[in-house]
C-alpha positions in Angstrom: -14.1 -29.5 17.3 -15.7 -32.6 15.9 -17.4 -35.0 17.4 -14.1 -37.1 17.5 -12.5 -34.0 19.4 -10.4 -32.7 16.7 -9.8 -29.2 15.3 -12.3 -28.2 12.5 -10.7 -24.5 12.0 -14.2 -23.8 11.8 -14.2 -20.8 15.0 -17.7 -19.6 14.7 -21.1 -21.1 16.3 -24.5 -21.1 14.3 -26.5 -18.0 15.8 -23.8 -16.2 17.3 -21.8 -13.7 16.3 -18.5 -15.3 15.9 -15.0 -15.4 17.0 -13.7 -10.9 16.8 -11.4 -10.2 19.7 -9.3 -11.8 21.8 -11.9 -12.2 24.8 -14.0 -14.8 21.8 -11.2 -16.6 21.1 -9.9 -17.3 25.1 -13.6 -17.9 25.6 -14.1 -20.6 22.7 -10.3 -22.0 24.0 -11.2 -22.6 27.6 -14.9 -24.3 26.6 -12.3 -26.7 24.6 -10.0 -27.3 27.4 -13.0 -28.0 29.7 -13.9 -31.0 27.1 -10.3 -32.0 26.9 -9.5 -35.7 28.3 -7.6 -35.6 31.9 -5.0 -38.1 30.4 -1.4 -36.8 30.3 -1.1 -38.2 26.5 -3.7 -35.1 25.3 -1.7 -32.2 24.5 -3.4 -28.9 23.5 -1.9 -26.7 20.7 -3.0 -23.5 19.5 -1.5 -22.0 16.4 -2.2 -18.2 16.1 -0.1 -15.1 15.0 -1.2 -11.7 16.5 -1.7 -9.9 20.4 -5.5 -11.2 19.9 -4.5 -14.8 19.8 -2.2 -14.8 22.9 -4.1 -15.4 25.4 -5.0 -18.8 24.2 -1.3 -19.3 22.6 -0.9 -19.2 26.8 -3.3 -21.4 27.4 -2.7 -24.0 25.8 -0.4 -26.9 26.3 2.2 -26.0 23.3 1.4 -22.0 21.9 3.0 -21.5 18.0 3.2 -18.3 16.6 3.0 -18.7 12.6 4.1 -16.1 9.9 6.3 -13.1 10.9 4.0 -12.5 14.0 5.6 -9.4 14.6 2.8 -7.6 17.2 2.4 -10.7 19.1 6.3 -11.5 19.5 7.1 -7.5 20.1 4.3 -7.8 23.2 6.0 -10.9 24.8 9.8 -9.5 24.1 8.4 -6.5 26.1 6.3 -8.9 29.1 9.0 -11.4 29.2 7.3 -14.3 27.2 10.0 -16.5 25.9 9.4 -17.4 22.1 11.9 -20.4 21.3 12.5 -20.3 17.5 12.3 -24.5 17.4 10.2 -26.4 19.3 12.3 -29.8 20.2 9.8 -33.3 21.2 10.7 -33.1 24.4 8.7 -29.9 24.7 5.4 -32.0 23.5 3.6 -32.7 27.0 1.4 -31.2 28.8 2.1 -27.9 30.6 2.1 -27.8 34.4 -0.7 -25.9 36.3 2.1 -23.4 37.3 5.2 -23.5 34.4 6.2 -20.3 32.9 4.7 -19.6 29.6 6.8 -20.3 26.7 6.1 -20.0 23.0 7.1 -21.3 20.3 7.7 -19.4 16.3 7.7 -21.1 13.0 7.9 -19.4 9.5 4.9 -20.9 8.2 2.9 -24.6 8.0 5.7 -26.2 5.9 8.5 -25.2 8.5 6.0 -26.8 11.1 5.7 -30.2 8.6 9.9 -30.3 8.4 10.4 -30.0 11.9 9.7 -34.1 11.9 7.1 -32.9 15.1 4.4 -35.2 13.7 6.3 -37.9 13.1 
């Protein structure tokens, strides 16, 4: 994150060993959600496309799987993770403490950019 609280992609701190498993990335996810603004209007999103990046794809306010994300889609089919092929802009809010966990899957960036989601 910058210092104005938006995503860098950078995932990696200076001295440390970086983002590997799962466990670095839910541990880099929840020191951004401790930062994050109490205000209903800041919605969390976290993009990611394998079993390591489903922890945070849960965390977060809206979770997209990206690409064919077969592993990570295969492992919530089989735990009972809905994955919703569309995400509609009603969906874009924040997530209740206790709200089932449901993801969302897109193709790739472009079918993300049609969607009219960032309009």
């Amino acid at each position: 994150m910058d210092d104005e609280g938006k995503g860098t992609g950078k995932m990696t701190k200076e001295g440390k060993m970086g983002i590997c498993t799962g466990h670095d990335k839910l541990r880099e996810m929840k020191t951004v959600l401790e930062k994050k603004p109490s205000s209903e209007s800041v919605v969390t999103v976290y993009v990611g496309d394998s079993n390591t990046d489903l922890p945070c794809l849960l965390h977060a306010d809206i979770g997209i799987i990206i690409g064919e994300g077969k592993s990570v889609i295969e492992t919530c089919n089989r735990v009972g993770i809905k994955v919703h092929r569309e995400l509609s802009s009603q969906a874009i809010k924040p997530k209740k403490e206790k709200a089932e966990p449901i993801l969302y899957h897109y193709d790739d960036w472009t079918a993300i950019l049609n969607s009219n989601l960032l309009d």
